[in-house]
BASEKE-583131 format. One record per residue (C-alpha): residue in one letter; x negated, y negated, z negated. Coordinates in pm, whole numbers, plus 50000, padded with zeros to 5 digits. Layout:
N
AXYZ ...
This chain:
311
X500005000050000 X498884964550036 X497724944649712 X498224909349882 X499494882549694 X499744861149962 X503474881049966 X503464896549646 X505574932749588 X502824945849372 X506104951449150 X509954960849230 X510894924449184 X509264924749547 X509514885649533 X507504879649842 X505804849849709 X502564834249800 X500854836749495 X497944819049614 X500454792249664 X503034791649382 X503774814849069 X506014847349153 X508704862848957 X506994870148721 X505214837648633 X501674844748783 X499774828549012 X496864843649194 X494414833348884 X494174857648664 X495384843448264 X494514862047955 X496604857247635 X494384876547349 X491314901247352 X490954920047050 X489994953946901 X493564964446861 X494404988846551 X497924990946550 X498635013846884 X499175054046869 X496425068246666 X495335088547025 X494465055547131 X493585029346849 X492145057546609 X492675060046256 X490515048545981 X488815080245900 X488245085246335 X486515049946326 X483225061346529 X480245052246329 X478425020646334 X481445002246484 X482354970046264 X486424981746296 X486865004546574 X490285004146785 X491345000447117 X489804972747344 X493124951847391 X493474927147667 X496744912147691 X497824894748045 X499934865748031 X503164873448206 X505574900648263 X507654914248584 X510174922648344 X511244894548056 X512884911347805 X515884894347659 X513814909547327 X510564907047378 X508154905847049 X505324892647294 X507554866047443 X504914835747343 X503064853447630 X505054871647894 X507464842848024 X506704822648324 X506144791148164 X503344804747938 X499554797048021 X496534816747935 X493204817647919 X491874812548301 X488794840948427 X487514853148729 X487484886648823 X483724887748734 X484834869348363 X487244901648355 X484644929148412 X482064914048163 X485344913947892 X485374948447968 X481904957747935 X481724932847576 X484594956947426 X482694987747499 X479884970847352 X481804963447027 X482674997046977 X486114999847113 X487695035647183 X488665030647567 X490154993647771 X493454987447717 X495464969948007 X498504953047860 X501074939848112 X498924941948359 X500854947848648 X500994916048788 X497294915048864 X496744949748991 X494474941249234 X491944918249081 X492344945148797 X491014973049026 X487984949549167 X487214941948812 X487374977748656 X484704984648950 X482594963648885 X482264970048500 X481295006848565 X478574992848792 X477804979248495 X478065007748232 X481875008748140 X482395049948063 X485455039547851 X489165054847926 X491265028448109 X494675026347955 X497625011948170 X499774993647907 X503444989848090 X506644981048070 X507475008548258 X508504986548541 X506164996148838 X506295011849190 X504815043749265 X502925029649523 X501375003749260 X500515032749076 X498845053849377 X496525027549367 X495145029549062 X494715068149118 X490575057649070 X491115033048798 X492995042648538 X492525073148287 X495685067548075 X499295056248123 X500675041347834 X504435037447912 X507665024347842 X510895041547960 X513575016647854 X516675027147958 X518785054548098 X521725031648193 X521615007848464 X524254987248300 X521644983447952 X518694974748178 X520604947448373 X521734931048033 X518474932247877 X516054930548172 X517714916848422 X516744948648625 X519114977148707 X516904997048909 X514685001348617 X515955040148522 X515445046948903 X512075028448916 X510605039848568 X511685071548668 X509735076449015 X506745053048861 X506695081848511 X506505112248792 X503435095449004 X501925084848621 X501725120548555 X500605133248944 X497575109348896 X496605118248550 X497395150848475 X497775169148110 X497005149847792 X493225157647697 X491715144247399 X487785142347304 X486665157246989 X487455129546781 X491305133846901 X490865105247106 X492935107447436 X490545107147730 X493555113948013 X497315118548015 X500695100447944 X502375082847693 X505815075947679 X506875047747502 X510825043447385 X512045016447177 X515255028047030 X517644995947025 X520724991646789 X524015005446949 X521625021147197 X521615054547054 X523175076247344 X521265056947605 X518065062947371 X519035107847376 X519835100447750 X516155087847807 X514495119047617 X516555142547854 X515745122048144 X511865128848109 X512305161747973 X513545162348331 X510535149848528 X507725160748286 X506805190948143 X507445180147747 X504335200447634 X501735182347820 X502635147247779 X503115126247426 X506235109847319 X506015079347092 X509465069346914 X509455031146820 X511585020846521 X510264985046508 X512974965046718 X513524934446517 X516044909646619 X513824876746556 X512634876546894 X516104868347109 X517284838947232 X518234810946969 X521304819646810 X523114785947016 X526704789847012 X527094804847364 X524794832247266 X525914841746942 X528484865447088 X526924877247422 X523754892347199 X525904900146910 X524964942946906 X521484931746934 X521074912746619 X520284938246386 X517774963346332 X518244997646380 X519745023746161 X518475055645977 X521085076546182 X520375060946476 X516875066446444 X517255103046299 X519445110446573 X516945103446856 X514215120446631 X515955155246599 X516965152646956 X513155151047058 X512495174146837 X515245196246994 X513635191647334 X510315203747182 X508435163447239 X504995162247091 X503905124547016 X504655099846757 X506945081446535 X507395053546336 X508725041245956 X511345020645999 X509704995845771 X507904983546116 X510234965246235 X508694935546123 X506964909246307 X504114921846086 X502814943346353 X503064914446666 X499014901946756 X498964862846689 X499334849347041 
Protein backbone atom coordinates (compact mmCIF):
# COMPACT_ATOMS: atom_id res chain seq x y z
CA UNK A 1 0.00 0.00 0.00
CA UNK A 2 1.12 3.55 -0.36
CA UNK A 3 2.28 5.54 2.88
CA UNK A 4 1.78 9.07 1.18
CA UNK A 5 0.51 11.75 3.06
CA UNK A 6 0.26 13.89 0.38
CA UNK A 7 -3.47 11.90 0.34
CA UNK A 8 -3.46 10.35 3.54
CA UNK A 9 -5.57 6.73 4.12
CA UNK A 10 -2.82 5.42 6.28
CA UNK A 11 -6.10 4.86 8.50
CA UNK A 12 -9.95 3.92 7.70
CA UNK A 13 -10.89 7.56 8.16
CA UNK A 14 -9.26 7.53 4.53
CA UNK A 15 -9.51 11.44 4.67
CA UNK A 16 -7.50 12.04 1.58
CA UNK A 17 -5.80 15.02 2.91
CA UNK A 18 -2.56 16.58 2.00
CA UNK A 19 -0.85 16.33 5.05
CA UNK A 20 2.06 18.10 3.86
CA UNK A 21 -0.45 20.78 3.36
CA UNK A 22 -3.03 20.84 6.18
CA UNK A 23 -3.77 18.52 9.31
CA UNK A 24 -6.01 15.27 8.47
CA UNK A 25 -8.70 13.72 10.43
CA UNK A 26 -6.99 12.99 12.79
CA UNK A 27 -5.21 16.24 13.67
CA UNK A 28 -1.67 15.53 12.17
CA UNK A 29 0.23 17.15 9.88
CA UNK A 30 3.14 15.64 8.06
CA UNK A 31 5.59 16.67 11.16
CA UNK A 32 5.83 14.24 13.36
CA UNK A 33 4.62 15.66 17.36
CA UNK A 34 5.49 13.80 20.45
CA UNK A 35 3.40 14.28 23.65
CA UNK A 36 5.62 12.35 26.51
CA UNK A 37 8.69 9.88 26.48
CA UNK A 38 9.05 8.00 29.50
CA UNK A 39 10.01 4.61 30.99
CA UNK A 40 6.44 3.56 31.39
CA UNK A 41 5.60 1.12 34.49
CA UNK A 42 2.08 0.91 34.50
CA UNK A 43 1.37 -1.38 31.16
CA UNK A 44 0.83 -5.40 31.31
CA UNK A 45 3.58 -6.82 33.34
CA UNK A 46 4.67 -8.85 29.75
CA UNK A 47 5.54 -5.55 28.69
CA UNK A 48 6.42 -2.93 31.51
CA UNK A 49 7.86 -5.75 33.91
CA UNK A 50 7.33 -6.00 37.44
CA UNK A 51 9.49 -4.85 40.19
CA UNK A 52 11.19 -8.02 41.00
CA UNK A 53 11.76 -8.52 36.65
CA UNK A 54 13.49 -4.99 36.74
CA UNK A 55 16.78 -6.13 34.71
CA UNK A 56 19.76 -5.22 36.71
CA UNK A 57 21.58 -2.06 36.66
CA UNK A 58 18.56 -0.22 35.16
CA UNK A 59 17.65 3.00 37.36
CA UNK A 60 13.58 1.83 37.04
CA UNK A 61 13.14 -0.45 34.26
CA UNK A 62 9.72 -0.41 32.15
CA UNK A 63 8.66 -0.04 28.83
CA UNK A 64 10.20 2.73 26.56
CA UNK A 65 6.88 4.82 26.09
CA UNK A 66 6.53 7.29 23.33
CA UNK A 67 3.26 8.79 23.09
CA UNK A 68 2.18 10.53 19.55
CA UNK A 69 0.07 13.43 19.69
CA UNK A 70 -3.16 12.66 17.94
CA UNK A 71 -5.57 9.94 17.37
CA UNK A 72 -7.65 8.58 14.16
CA UNK A 73 -10.17 7.74 16.56
CA UNK A 74 -11.24 10.55 19.44
CA UNK A 75 -12.88 8.87 21.95
CA UNK A 76 -15.88 10.57 23.41
CA UNK A 77 -13.81 9.05 26.73
CA UNK A 78 -10.56 9.30 26.22
CA UNK A 79 -8.15 9.42 29.51
CA UNK A 80 -5.32 10.74 27.06
CA UNK A 81 -7.55 13.40 25.57
CA UNK A 82 -4.91 16.43 26.57
CA UNK A 83 -3.06 14.66 23.70
CA UNK A 84 -5.05 12.84 21.06
CA UNK A 85 -7.46 15.72 19.76
CA UNK A 86 -6.70 17.74 16.76
CA UNK A 87 -6.14 20.89 18.36
CA UNK A 88 -3.34 19.53 20.62
CA UNK A 89 0.45 20.30 19.79
CA UNK A 90 3.47 18.33 20.65
CA UNK A 91 6.80 18.24 20.81
CA UNK A 92 8.13 18.75 16.99
CA UNK A 93 11.21 15.91 15.73
CA UNK A 94 12.49 14.69 12.71
CA UNK A 95 12.52 11.34 11.77
CA UNK A 96 16.28 11.23 12.66
CA UNK A 97 15.17 13.07 16.37
CA UNK A 98 12.76 9.84 16.45
CA UNK A 99 15.36 7.09 15.88
CA UNK A 100 17.94 8.60 18.37
CA UNK A 101 14.66 8.61 21.08
CA UNK A 102 14.63 5.16 20.32
CA UNK A 103 18.10 4.23 20.65
CA UNK A 104 18.28 6.72 24.24
CA UNK A 105 15.41 4.31 25.74
CA UNK A 106 17.31 1.23 25.01
CA UNK A 107 20.12 2.92 26.48
CA UNK A 108 18.20 3.66 29.73
CA UNK A 109 17.33 0.30 30.23
CA UNK A 110 13.89 0.02 28.87
CA UNK A 111 12.31 -3.56 28.17
CA UNK A 112 11.34 -3.06 24.33
CA UNK A 113 9.85 0.64 22.29
CA UNK A 114 6.55 1.26 22.83
CA UNK A 115 4.54 3.01 19.93
CA UNK A 116 1.50 4.70 21.40
CA UNK A 117 -1.07 6.02 18.88
CA UNK A 118 1.08 5.81 16.41
CA UNK A 119 -0.85 5.22 13.52
CA UNK A 120 -0.99 8.40 12.12
CA UNK A 121 2.71 8.50 11.36
CA UNK A 122 3.26 5.03 10.09
CA UNK A 123 5.53 5.88 7.66
CA UNK A 124 8.06 8.18 9.19
CA UNK A 125 7.66 5.49 12.03
CA UNK A 126 8.99 2.70 9.74
CA UNK A 127 12.02 5.05 8.33
CA UNK A 128 12.79 5.81 11.88
CA UNK A 129 12.63 2.23 13.44
CA UNK A 130 15.30 1.54 10.50
CA UNK A 131 17.41 3.64 11.15
CA UNK A 132 17.74 3.00 15.00
CA UNK A 133 18.71 -0.68 14.35
CA UNK A 134 21.43 0.72 12.08
CA UNK A 135 22.20 2.08 15.05
CA UNK A 136 21.94 -0.77 17.68
CA UNK A 137 18.13 -0.87 18.60
CA UNK A 138 17.61 -4.99 19.37
CA UNK A 139 14.55 -3.95 21.49
CA UNK A 140 10.84 -5.48 20.74
CA UNK A 141 8.74 -2.84 18.91
CA UNK A 142 5.33 -2.63 20.45
CA UNK A 143 2.38 -1.19 18.30
CA UNK A 144 0.23 0.64 20.93
CA UNK A 145 -3.44 1.02 19.10
CA UNK A 146 -6.64 1.90 19.30
CA UNK A 147 -7.47 -0.85 17.42
CA UNK A 148 -8.50 1.35 14.59
CA UNK A 149 -6.16 0.39 11.62
CA UNK A 150 -6.29 -1.18 8.10
CA UNK A 151 -4.81 -4.37 7.35
CA UNK A 152 -2.92 -2.96 4.77
CA UNK A 153 -1.37 -0.37 7.40
CA UNK A 154 -0.51 -3.27 9.24
CA UNK A 155 1.16 -5.38 6.23
CA UNK A 156 3.48 -2.75 6.33
CA UNK A 157 4.86 -2.95 9.38
CA UNK A 158 5.29 -6.81 8.82
CA UNK A 159 9.43 -5.76 9.30
CA UNK A 160 8.89 -3.30 12.02
CA UNK A 161 7.01 -4.26 14.62
CA UNK A 162 7.48 -7.31 17.13
CA UNK A 163 4.32 -6.75 19.25
CA UNK A 164 0.71 -5.62 18.77
CA UNK A 165 -0.67 -4.13 21.66
CA UNK A 166 -4.43 -3.74 20.88
CA UNK A 167 -7.66 -2.43 21.58
CA UNK A 168 -10.89 -4.15 20.40
CA UNK A 169 -13.57 -1.66 21.46
CA UNK A 170 -16.67 -2.71 20.42
CA UNK A 171 -18.78 -5.45 19.02
CA UNK A 172 -21.72 -3.16 18.07
CA UNK A 173 -21.61 -0.78 15.36
CA UNK A 174 -24.25 1.28 17.00
CA UNK A 175 -21.64 1.66 20.48
CA UNK A 176 -18.69 2.53 18.22
CA UNK A 177 -20.60 5.26 16.27
CA UNK A 178 -21.73 6.90 19.67
CA UNK A 179 -18.47 6.78 21.23
CA UNK A 180 -16.05 6.95 18.28
CA UNK A 181 -17.71 8.32 15.78
CA UNK A 182 -16.74 5.14 13.75
CA UNK A 183 -19.11 2.29 12.93
CA UNK A 184 -16.90 0.30 10.91
CA UNK A 185 -14.68 -0.13 13.83
CA UNK A 186 -15.95 -4.01 14.78
CA UNK A 187 -15.44 -4.69 10.97
CA UNK A 188 -12.07 -2.84 10.84
CA UNK A 189 -10.60 -3.98 14.32
CA UNK A 190 -11.68 -7.15 13.32
CA UNK A 191 -9.73 -7.64 9.85
CA UNK A 192 -6.74 -5.30 11.39
CA UNK A 193 -6.69 -8.18 14.89
CA UNK A 194 -6.50 -11.22 12.08
CA UNK A 195 -3.43 -9.54 9.96
CA UNK A 196 -1.92 -8.48 13.79
CA UNK A 197 -1.72 -12.05 14.45
CA UNK A 198 -0.60 -13.32 10.56
CA UNK A 199 2.43 -10.93 11.04
CA UNK A 200 3.40 -11.82 14.50
CA UNK A 201 2.61 -15.08 15.25
CA UNK A 202 2.23 -16.91 18.90
CA UNK A 203 3.00 -14.98 22.08
CA UNK A 204 6.78 -15.76 23.03
CA UNK A 205 8.29 -14.42 26.01
CA UNK A 206 12.22 -14.23 26.96
CA UNK A 207 13.34 -15.72 30.11
CA UNK A 208 12.55 -12.95 32.19
CA UNK A 209 8.70 -13.38 30.99
CA UNK A 210 9.14 -10.52 28.94
CA UNK A 211 7.07 -10.74 25.64
CA UNK A 212 9.46 -10.71 22.70
CA UNK A 213 6.45 -11.39 19.87
CA UNK A 214 2.69 -11.85 19.85
CA UNK A 215 -0.69 -10.04 20.56
CA UNK A 216 -2.37 -8.28 23.07
CA UNK A 217 -5.81 -7.59 23.21
CA UNK A 218 -6.87 -4.77 24.98
CA UNK A 219 -10.82 -4.34 26.15
CA UNK A 220 -12.04 -1.64 28.23
CA UNK A 221 -15.25 -2.80 29.70
CA UNK A 222 -17.64 0.41 29.75
CA UNK A 223 -20.72 0.84 32.11
CA UNK A 224 -24.01 -0.54 30.51
CA UNK A 225 -21.62 -2.11 28.03
CA UNK A 226 -21.61 -5.45 29.46
CA UNK A 227 -23.17 -7.62 26.56
CA UNK A 228 -21.26 -5.69 23.95
CA UNK A 229 -18.06 -6.29 26.29
CA UNK A 230 -19.03 -10.78 26.24
CA UNK A 231 -19.83 -10.04 22.50
CA UNK A 232 -16.15 -8.78 21.93
CA UNK A 233 -14.49 -11.90 23.83
CA UNK A 234 -16.55 -14.25 21.46
CA UNK A 235 -15.74 -12.20 18.56
CA UNK A 236 -11.86 -12.88 18.91
CA UNK A 237 -12.30 -16.17 20.27
CA UNK A 238 -13.54 -16.23 16.69
CA UNK A 239 -10.53 -14.98 14.72
CA UNK A 240 -7.72 -16.07 17.14
CA UNK A 241 -6.80 -19.09 18.57
CA UNK A 242 -7.44 -18.01 22.53
CA UNK A 243 -4.33 -20.04 23.66
CA UNK A 244 -1.73 -18.23 21.80
CA UNK A 245 -2.63 -14.72 22.21
CA UNK A 246 -3.11 -12.62 25.74
CA UNK A 247 -6.23 -10.98 26.81
CA UNK A 248 -6.01 -7.93 29.08
CA UNK A 249 -9.46 -6.93 30.86
CA UNK A 250 -9.45 -3.11 31.80
CA UNK A 251 -11.58 -2.08 34.79
CA UNK A 252 -10.26 1.50 34.92
CA UNK A 253 -12.97 3.50 32.82
CA UNK A 254 -13.52 6.56 34.83
CA UNK A 255 -16.04 9.04 33.81
CA UNK A 256 -13.82 12.33 34.44
CA UNK A 257 -12.63 12.35 31.06
CA UNK A 258 -16.10 13.17 28.91
CA UNK A 259 -17.28 16.11 27.68
CA UNK A 260 -18.23 18.91 30.31
CA UNK A 261 -21.30 18.04 31.90
CA UNK A 262 -23.11 21.41 29.84
CA UNK A 263 -26.70 21.02 29.88
CA UNK A 264 -27.09 19.52 26.36
CA UNK A 265 -24.79 16.78 27.34
CA UNK A 266 -25.91 15.83 30.58
CA UNK A 267 -28.48 13.46 29.12
CA UNK A 268 -26.92 12.28 25.78
CA UNK A 269 -23.75 10.77 28.01
CA UNK A 270 -25.90 9.99 30.90
CA UNK A 271 -24.96 5.71 30.94
CA UNK A 272 -21.48 6.83 30.66
CA UNK A 273 -21.07 8.73 33.81
CA UNK A 274 -20.28 6.18 36.14
CA UNK A 275 -17.77 3.67 36.68
CA UNK A 276 -18.24 0.24 36.20
CA UNK A 277 -19.74 -2.37 38.39
CA UNK A 278 -18.47 -5.56 40.23
CA UNK A 279 -21.08 -7.65 38.18
CA UNK A 280 -20.37 -6.09 35.24
CA UNK A 281 -16.87 -6.64 35.56
CA UNK A 282 -17.25 -10.30 37.01
CA UNK A 283 -19.44 -11.04 34.27
CA UNK A 284 -16.94 -10.34 31.44
CA UNK A 285 -14.21 -12.04 33.69
CA UNK A 286 -15.95 -15.52 34.01
CA UNK A 287 -16.96 -15.26 30.44
CA UNK A 288 -13.15 -15.10 29.42
CA UNK A 289 -12.49 -17.41 31.63
CA UNK A 290 -15.24 -19.62 30.06
CA UNK A 291 -13.63 -19.16 26.66
CA UNK A 292 -10.31 -20.37 28.18
CA UNK A 293 -8.43 -16.34 27.61
CA UNK A 294 -4.99 -16.22 29.09
CA UNK A 295 -3.90 -12.45 29.84
CA UNK A 296 -4.65 -9.98 32.43
CA UNK A 297 -6.94 -8.14 34.65
CA UNK A 298 -7.39 -5.35 36.64
CA UNK A 299 -8.72 -4.12 40.44
CA UNK A 300 -11.34 -2.06 40.01
CA UNK A 301 -9.70 0.42 42.29
CA UNK A 302 -7.90 1.65 38.84
CA UNK A 303 -10.23 3.48 37.65
CA UNK A 304 -8.69 6.45 38.77
CA UNK A 305 -6.96 9.08 36.93
CA UNK A 306 -4.11 7.82 39.14
CA UNK A 307 -2.81 5.67 36.47
CA UNK A 308 -3.06 8.56 33.34
CA UNK A 309 0.99 9.81 32.44
CA UNK A 310 1.04 13.72 33.11
CA UNK A 311 0.67 15.07 29.59
Amino acid sequence: MSLSLQNCTVCPRKCGIDRTKSAGYCGASDRIEVSKVMLHQWEEPCISGTDSKRRSGSVSGGSGAVFFTHCPLGCIYCQNKDISRRTCTGTVYTVSELAEIFVKLQSDGAYNINLVSPTQYTAQIIEAVNIARQNGLTLPVVWNTGGYELPETIEALTETVDIFLTDFKYASPEAAKFCSAAEDYPEIAAESLAKMYENVGACTFDENGMMTRGVIVRHLILPGHRADSIAVLRKIAEILPVENIRISLMAQYTPEFLPDAAEDAVEKYRKLRRRITSFEYNAVLDESERLGFDGYSQERTSATKKYTPDF
